[in-house]
C-alpha positions as a printed Julia matrix, in Angstrom:
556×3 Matrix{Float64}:
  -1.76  -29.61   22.35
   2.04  -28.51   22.03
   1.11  -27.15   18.48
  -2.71  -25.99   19.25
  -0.96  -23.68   21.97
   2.06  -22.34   19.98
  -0.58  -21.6    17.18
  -2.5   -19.68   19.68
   0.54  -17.72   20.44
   1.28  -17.19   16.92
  -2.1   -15.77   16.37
  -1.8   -13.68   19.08
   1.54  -12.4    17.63
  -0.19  -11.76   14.62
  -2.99   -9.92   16.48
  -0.8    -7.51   18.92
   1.52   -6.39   16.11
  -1.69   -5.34   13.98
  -2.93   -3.54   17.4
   0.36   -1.73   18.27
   0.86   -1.16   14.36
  -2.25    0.92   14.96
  -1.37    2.72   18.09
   1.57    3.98   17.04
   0.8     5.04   13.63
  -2.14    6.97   15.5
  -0.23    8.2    17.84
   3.02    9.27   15.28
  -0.04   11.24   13.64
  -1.79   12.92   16.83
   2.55   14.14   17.88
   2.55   15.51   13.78
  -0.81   17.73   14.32
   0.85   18.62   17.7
   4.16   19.65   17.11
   4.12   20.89   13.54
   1.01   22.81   13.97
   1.56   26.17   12.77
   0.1    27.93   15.82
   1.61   26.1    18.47
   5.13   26.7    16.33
   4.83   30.74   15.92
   3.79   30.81   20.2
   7.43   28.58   20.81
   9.23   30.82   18.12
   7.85   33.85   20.03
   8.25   32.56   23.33
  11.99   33.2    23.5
  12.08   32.93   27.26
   9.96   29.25   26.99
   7.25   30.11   29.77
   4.29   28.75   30.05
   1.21   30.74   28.57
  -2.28   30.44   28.96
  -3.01   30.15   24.74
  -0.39   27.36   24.51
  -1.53   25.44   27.55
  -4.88   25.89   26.59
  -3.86   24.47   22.78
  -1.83   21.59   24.18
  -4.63   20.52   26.76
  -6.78   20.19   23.79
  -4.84   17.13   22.25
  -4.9    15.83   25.64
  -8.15   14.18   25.68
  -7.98   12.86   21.64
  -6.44    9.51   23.16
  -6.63    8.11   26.83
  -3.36    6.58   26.77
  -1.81   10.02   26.87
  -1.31   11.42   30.26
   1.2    14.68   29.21
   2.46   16.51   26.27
   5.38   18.83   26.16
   8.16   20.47   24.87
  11.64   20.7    25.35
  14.53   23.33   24.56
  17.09   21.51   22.54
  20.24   23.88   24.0
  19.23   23.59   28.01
  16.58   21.36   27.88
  13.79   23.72   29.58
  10.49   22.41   29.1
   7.11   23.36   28.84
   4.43   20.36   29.27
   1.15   19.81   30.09
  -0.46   16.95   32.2
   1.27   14.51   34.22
   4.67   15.88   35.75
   7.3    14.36   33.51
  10.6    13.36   35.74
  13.73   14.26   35.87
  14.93   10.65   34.67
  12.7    11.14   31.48
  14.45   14.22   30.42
  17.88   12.18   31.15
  16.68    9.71   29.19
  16.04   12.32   26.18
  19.57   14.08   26.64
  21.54   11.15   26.85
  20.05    9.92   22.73
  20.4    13.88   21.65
  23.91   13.76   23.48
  24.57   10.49   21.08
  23.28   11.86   18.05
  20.29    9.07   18.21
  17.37   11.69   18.32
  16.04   12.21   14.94
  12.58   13.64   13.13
  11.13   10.22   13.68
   9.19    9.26   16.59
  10.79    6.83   18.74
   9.49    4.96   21.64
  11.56    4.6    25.37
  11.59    1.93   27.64
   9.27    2.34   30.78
  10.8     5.0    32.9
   9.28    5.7    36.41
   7.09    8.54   36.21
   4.46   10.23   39.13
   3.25    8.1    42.16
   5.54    5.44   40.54
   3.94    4.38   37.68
   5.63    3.7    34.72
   5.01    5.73   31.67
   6.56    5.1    27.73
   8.04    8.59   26.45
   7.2     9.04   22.31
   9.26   12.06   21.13
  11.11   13.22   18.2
  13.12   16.12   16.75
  10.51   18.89   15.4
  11.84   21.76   12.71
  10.06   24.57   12.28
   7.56   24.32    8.77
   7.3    28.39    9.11
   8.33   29.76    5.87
  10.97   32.55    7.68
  12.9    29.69    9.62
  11.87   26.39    7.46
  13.15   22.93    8.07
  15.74   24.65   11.09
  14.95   22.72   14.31
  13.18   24.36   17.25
  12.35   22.28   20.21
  11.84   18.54   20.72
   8.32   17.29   20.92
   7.18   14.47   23.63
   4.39   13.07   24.81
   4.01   10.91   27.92
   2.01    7.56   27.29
   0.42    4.92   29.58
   1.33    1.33   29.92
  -1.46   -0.45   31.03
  -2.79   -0.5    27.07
   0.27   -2.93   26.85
  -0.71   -4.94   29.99
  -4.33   -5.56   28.6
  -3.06   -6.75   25.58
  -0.91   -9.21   26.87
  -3.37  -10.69   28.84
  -5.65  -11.87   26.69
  -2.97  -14.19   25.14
  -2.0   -16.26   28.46
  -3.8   -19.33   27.03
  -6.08  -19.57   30.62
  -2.81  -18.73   32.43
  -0.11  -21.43   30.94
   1.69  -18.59   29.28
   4.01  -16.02   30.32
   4.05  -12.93   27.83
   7.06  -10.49   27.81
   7.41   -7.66   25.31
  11.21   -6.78   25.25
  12.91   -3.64   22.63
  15.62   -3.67   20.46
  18.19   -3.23   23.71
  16.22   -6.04   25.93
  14.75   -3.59   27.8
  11.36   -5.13   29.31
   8.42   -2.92   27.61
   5.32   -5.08   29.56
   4.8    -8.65   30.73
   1.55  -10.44   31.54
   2.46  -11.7    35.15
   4.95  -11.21   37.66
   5.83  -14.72   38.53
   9.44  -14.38   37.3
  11.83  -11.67   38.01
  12.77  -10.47   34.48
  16.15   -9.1    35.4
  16.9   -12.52   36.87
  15.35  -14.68   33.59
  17.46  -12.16   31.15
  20.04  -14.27   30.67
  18.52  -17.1    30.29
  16.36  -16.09   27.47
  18.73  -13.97   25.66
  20.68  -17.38   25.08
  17.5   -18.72   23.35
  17.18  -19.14   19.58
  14.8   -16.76   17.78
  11.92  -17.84   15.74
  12.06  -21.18   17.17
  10.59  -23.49   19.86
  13.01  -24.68   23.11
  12.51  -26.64   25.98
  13.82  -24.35   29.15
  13.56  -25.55   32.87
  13.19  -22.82   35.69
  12.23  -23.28   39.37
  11.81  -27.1    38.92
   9.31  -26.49   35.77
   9.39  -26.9    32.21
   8.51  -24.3    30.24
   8.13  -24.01   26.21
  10.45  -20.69   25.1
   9.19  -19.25   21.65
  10.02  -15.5    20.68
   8.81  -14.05   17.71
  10.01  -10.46   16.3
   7.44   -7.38   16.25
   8.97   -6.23   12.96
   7.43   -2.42   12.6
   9.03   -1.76   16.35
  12.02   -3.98   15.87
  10.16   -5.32   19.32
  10.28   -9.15   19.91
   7.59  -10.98   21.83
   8.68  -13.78   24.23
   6.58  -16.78   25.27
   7.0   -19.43   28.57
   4.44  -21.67   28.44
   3.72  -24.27   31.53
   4.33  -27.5    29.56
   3.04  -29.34   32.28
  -0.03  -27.61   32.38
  -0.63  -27.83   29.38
  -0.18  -31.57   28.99
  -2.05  -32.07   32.5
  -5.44  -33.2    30.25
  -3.61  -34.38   27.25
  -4.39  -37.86   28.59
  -7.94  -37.35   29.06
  -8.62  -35.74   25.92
  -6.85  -38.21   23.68
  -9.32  -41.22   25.07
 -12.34  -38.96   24.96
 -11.63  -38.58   21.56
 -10.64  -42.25   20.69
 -13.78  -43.28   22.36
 -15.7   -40.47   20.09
 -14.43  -41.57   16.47
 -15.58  -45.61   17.63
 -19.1   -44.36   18.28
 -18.91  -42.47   14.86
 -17.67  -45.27   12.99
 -20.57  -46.99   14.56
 -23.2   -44.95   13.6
 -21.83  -44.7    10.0
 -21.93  -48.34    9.94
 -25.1   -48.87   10.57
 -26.32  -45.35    8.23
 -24.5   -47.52    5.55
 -26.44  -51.07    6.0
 -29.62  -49.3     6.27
 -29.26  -46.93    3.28
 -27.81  -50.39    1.59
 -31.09  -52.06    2.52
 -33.41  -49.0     1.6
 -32.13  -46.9    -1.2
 -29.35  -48.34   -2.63
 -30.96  -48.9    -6.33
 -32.56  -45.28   -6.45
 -29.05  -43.94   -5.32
 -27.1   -45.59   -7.8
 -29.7   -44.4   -10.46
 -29.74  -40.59   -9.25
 -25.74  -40.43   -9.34
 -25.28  -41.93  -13.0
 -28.09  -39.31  -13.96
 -26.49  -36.53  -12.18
 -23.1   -37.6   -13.62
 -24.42  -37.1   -17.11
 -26.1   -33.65  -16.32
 -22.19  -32.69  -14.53
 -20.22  -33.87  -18.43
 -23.3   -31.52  -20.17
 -26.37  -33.78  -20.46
 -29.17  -32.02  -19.94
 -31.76  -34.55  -21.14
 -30.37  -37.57  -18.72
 -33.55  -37.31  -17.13
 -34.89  -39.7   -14.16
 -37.7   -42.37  -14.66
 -38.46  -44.64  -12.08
 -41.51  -47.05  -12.13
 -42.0   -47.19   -8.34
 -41.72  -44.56   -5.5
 -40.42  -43.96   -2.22
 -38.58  -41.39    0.09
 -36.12  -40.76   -2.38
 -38.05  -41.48   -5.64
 -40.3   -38.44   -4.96
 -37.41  -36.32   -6.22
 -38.08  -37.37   -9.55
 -40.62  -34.5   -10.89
 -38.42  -31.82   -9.11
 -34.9   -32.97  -10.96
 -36.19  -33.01  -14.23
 -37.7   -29.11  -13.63
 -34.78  -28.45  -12.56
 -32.57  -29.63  -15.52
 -34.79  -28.0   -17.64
 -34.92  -24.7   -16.27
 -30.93  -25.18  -16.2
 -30.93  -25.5   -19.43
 -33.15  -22.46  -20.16
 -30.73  -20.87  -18.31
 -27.76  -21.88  -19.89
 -28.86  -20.81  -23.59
 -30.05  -17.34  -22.44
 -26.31  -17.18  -20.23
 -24.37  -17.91  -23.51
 -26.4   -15.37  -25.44
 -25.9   -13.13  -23.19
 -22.18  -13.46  -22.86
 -21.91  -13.05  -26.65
 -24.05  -10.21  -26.53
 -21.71   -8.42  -24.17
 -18.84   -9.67  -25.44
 -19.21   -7.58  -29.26
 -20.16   -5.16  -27.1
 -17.18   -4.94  -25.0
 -14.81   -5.01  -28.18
 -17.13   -2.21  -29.81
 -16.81   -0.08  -26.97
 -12.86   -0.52  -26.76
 -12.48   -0.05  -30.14
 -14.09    3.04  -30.46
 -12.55    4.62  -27.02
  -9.02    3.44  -28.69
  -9.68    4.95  -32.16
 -11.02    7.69  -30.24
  -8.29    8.73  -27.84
  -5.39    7.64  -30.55
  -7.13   10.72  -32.89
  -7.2    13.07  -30.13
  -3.29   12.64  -29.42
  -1.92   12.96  -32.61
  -4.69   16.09  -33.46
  -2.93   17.93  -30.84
   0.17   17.0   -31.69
   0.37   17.74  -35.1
  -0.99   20.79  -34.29
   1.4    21.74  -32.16
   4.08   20.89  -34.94
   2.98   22.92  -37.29
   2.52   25.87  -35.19
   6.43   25.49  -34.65
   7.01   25.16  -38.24
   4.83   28.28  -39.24
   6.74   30.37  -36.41
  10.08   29.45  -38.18
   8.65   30.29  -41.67
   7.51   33.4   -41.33
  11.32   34.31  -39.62
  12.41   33.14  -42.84
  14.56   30.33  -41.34
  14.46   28.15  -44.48
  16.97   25.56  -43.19
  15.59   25.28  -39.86
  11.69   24.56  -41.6
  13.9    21.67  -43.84
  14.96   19.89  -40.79
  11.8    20.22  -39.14
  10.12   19.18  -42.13
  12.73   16.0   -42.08
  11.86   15.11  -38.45
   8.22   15.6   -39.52
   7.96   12.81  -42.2
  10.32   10.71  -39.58
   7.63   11.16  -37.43
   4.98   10.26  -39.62
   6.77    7.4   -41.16
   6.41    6.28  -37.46
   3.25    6.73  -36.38
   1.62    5.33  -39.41
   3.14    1.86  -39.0
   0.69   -0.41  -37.56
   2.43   -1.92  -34.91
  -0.09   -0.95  -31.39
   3.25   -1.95  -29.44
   6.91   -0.64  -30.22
  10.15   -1.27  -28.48
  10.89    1.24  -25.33
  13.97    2.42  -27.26
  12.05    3.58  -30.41
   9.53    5.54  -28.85
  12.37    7.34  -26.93
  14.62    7.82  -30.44
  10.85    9.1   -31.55
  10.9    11.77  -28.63
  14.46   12.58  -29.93
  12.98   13.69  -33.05
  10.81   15.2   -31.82
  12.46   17.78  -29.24
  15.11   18.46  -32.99
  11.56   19.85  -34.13
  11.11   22.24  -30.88
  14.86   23.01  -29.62
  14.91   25.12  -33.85
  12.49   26.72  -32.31
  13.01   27.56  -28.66
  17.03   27.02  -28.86
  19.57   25.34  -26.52
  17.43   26.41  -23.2
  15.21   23.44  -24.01
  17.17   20.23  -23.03
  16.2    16.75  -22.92
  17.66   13.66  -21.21
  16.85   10.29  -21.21
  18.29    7.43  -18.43
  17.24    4.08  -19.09
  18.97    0.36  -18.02
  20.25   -1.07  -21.86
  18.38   -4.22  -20.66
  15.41   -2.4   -20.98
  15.94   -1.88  -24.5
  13.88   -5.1   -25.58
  10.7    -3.98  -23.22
   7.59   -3.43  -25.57
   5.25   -0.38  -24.78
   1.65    1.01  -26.38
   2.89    3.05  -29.2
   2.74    7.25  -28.66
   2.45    7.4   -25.02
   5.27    9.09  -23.92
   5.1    12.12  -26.84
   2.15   13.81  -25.74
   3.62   13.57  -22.16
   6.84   15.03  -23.17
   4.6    17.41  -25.08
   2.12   18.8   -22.03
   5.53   19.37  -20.32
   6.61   21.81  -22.95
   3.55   23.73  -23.6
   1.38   23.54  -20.25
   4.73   23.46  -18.05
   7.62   25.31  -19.16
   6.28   27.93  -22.12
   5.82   30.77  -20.4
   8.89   30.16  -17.77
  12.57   31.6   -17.74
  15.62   30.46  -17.65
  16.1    26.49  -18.9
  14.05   24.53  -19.58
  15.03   20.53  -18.37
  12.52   17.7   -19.28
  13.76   14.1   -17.95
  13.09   10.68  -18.7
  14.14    7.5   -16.53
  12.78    4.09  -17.19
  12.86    1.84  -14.49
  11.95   -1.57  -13.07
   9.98   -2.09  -10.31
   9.78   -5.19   -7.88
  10.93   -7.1   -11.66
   7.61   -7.24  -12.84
   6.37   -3.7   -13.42
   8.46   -0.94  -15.68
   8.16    2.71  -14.44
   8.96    5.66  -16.71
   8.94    8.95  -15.35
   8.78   12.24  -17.89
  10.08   15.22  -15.21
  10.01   18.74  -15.82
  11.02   22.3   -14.54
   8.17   23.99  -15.63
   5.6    26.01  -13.64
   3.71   22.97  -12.25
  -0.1    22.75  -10.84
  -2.01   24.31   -7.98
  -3.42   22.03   -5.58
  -6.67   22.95   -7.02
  -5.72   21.96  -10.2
  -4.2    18.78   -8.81
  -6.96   17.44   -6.9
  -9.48   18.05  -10.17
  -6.63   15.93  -12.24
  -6.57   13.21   -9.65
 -10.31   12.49   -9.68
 -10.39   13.33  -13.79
  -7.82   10.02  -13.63
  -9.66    7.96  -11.14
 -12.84    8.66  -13.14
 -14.64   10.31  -10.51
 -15.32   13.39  -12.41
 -16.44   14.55  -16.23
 -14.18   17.98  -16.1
 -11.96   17.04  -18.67
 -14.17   15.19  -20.96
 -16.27   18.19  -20.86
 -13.58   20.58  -22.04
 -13.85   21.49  -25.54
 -10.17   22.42  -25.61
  -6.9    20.1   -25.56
  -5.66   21.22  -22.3
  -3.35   19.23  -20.13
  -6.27   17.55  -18.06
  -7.9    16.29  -21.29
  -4.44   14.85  -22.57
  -3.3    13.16  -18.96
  -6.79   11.64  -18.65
  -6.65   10.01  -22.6
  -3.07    8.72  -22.2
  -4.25    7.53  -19.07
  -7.42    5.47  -20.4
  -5.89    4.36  -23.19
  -3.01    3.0   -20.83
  -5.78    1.33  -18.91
  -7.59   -0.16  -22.46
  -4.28   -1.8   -23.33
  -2.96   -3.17  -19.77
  -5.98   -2.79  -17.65
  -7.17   -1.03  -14.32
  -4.03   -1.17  -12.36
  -1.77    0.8   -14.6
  -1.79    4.16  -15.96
  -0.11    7.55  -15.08
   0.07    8.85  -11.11
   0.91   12.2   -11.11
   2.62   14.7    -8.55
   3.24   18.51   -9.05
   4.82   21.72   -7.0
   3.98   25.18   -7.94
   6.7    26.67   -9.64
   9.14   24.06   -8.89
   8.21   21.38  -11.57
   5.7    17.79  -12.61
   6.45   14.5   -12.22
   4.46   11.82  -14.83
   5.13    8.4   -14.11
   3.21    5.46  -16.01
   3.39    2.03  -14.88
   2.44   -0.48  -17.19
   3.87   -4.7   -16.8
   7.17   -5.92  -17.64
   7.06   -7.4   -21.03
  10.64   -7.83  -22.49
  11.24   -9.49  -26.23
  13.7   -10.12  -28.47
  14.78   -6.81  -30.66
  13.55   -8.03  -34.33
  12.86   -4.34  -35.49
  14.91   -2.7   -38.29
């Protein structure tokens, strides 16, 4: 019972955190579309005087009815803490309670969640607020007001009473300060019980003894509110039946082992030689016998079987031979299809590449730049002396000393405003990677990023590890980055949710993201491949995540 009831609580745990996990996430989002909503920004920047209008009380009053628990929204100067609000009357003790964290330097751009604070008619209300700064592009990121909403309690009060286990349990919800948030009964005077629980262990089970009773003490932390849940449960009620139960059952199991006695003396009697005969055939059929068929020269109620078994064991076997041929079938055609998407996608990337290449190269010829085409030309058979080796993997530290060679090729041609750093952990230098993925990446950067842009050019690499069993490398540029547009065509190109880029007959940067990408996923499989973020004018950021595979260094 003692266990049953602390599971029960546990479960309940479980269940409330998911629930006010929810709530607040919903109601950190509904205070977002509130307070950093453009219009309801320009009418506080405007309103220098902070009264009340008729637009912005009409705008605020709209959010007021997205979620019941909210009974007034509002905002508040920063410098003399005027406020404008709509809804319930918000006290003078809330705004205190606001001035006294900004006075402490504890109000931040996060919401944050007060203790209950007497509000109207003496109900007790939970204040959400946070620091908002302005998102208008004339005063961006400088704060402007602070943003508050006004939420009701009794949500908290219905959840904890569906968790009193038939009224054994007393349910307390206390913050980070052991402030009381919501309890499920009033028998016990918090204030005069603090004490007492505070000297409590957390995360585990006590005995405590109040007003003549003892109680079971369990807390248990709400982690995303750095709450804590705390549970008395009447031990005595809870044992009241224990007595009863444990002889009901003992008297239970006796009449089952009863009737399973006498099951086993009549099936003994009955069927015992038709049994024994059915298992040793269906043992052979389990180790692959599908001939063991049954024969019996007599019948009864289990003997009528027989017919039906040995249909069945030949349709199984039917089945089997046309499941293996089958398998086969798709399994040639599997490896055909990845074969010819790898072959495929592998021709594609180094097409465009050494394209690319000897564009460069014909640029510096026809300036006459005879040295400059030698050293390119150097770096060129480098290059191909790499690529045609037939390793599929390579060491993480040759395909960046392959990149190296690469940018020599491009920085005779575009000069010192192209530069190119790497960052990567030396004990990453025996992590094996798919051959020529990072190139065309470093490439797209060059041509679809930064050609075109002035000033220097920066492309970055960092390899690193990620929860030790996924490596990360991330190729970041400078360059003129991707609309949104663009962006969200890319993202479903990668997620394979649209043909654009396989329809393009050109080499653009969609077509060459979405191969690396596939041919990331033929090697490792659907959960890796590239994610991609961009900013217009300000850059892209390529990251591919692919396993953790480190080996020895045997290459010369």
């Amino acid at each position: 019972m003692k266990k049953n009831a602390l599971a029960n609580i546990d479960q309940f745990v479980t269940q409330t955190n998911n629930s006010l996990d929810e709530y607040f996430v919903r109601i950190d989002q509904l205070s977002k579309s509130i307070f950093f909503n453009r219009n309801v920004q320009q009418m506080m920047v405007e309103n220098k005087s902070w009264q009340e209008s008729d637009a912005l009380l009409r705008n605020l009053n709209s959010y007021m009815s997205l979620d019941p628990t909210i009974k007034a929204v509002g905002m508040i100067n920063a410098d003399d803490f005027r406020i404008i609000s709509i809804g319930q009357l918000m006290t003078r003790e809330m705004l205190d309670y606001i001035s006294r964290k900004k006075q402490t330097n504890l109000l931040n751009n996060k919401l944050q969640i007060s203790p209950p604070i007497e509000s109207k008619y003496n109900e007790k209300g939970l204040l959400a607020f946070r620091q908002v700064k302005s998102i208008q592009q004339n005063r961006y990121l400088q704060g402007i007001y602070i943003g508050v909403l006004l939420l009701d309690t009794k949500w908290i009060q219905q959840i904890l009473h569906t968790g009193t286990l038939d009224g054994k349990a007393n349910l307390y919800i206390v913050n980070e300060n052991g402030d009381l948030i919501g309890s499920s009964t009033n028998q016990f005077d918090y204030k005069k019980i603090q004490s007492l629980i505070e000297k409590q262990p957390i995360n585990k089970v006590s005995n405590v003894r109040m007003d003549k009773v003892n109680y079971l003490y369990q807390s248990s932390p709400i982690k995303s509110l750095d709450w804590k849940f705390i549970a008395l449960i009447n031990k005595d009620k809870l044992l009241e039946k224990a007595n009863f139960i444990q002889y009901s059952l003992i008297a239970v199991i006796v009449l089952m082992i009863l009737i399973v006695i006498l099951v086993v003396v009549s099936f003994n009697i009955r069927l015992t030689h038709p049994i024994t005969k059915m298992a040793d055939a269906f043992d052979s059929a389990a180790s692959g016998d599908l001939d063991a068929k049954l024969r019996f020269g007599y019948k009864n109620e289990i003997t009528v079987i027989q017919d039906h078994y040995n249909n069945m064991l030949d349709q199984i076997k039917k089945l089997t031979d046309n499941l293996l041929r089958s398998q086969q079938q798709l399994h040639e055609t599997e490896m055909e299809k990845q074969l010819f998407q790898l072959n495929g996608l592998q021709s594609q990337i180094n097409a465009h590449f050494l394209y690319n290449v000897l564009h460069s190269i014909r640029g510096m010829s026809l300036s006459n730049a005879k040295k400059e085409v030698a050293m390119a030309i150097d770096n060129l058979v480098s290059y191909f002396r790499y690529i045609t080796r037939t390793d599929e993997y390579v060491l993480l530290y040759k395909e960046l000393e392959h990149l190296e060679r690469y940018i020599a090729i491009q920085k005779i041609r575009f000069g010192d405003r192209l530069q190119f750093k790497v960052s990567m952990d030396p004990a990453l230098r025996g992590q094996s990677i798919v051959k020529l993925i990072l190139q065309p990446l470093v490439e797209n950067s060059l041509f679809h990023g930064l050609e075109g842009k002035s000033g220097r050019w920066i492309i970055k690499i960092k390899a690193i590890v990620k929860e030790k069993d996924e490596l990360l490398i991330q190729v970041m540029d400078n360059g003129m980055g991707m609309s949104e547009d663009k962006m969200e065509s890319l993202d479903a190109d990668l997620k394979g949710i649209s043909s654009s880029a396989m329809d393009n007959g050109g080499l653009g940067q969609g077509i060459g993201l979405v191969n690396i990408h596939k041919r990331i996923q033929i090697y490792y499989g659907e959960p890796y491949g590239l994610t991609i973020r961009s900013w217009k004018d300000r850059g892209t950021l390529v990251t591919i995540t692919v396993p953790l595979r480190i080996k020895e260094d045997n290459d010369v």
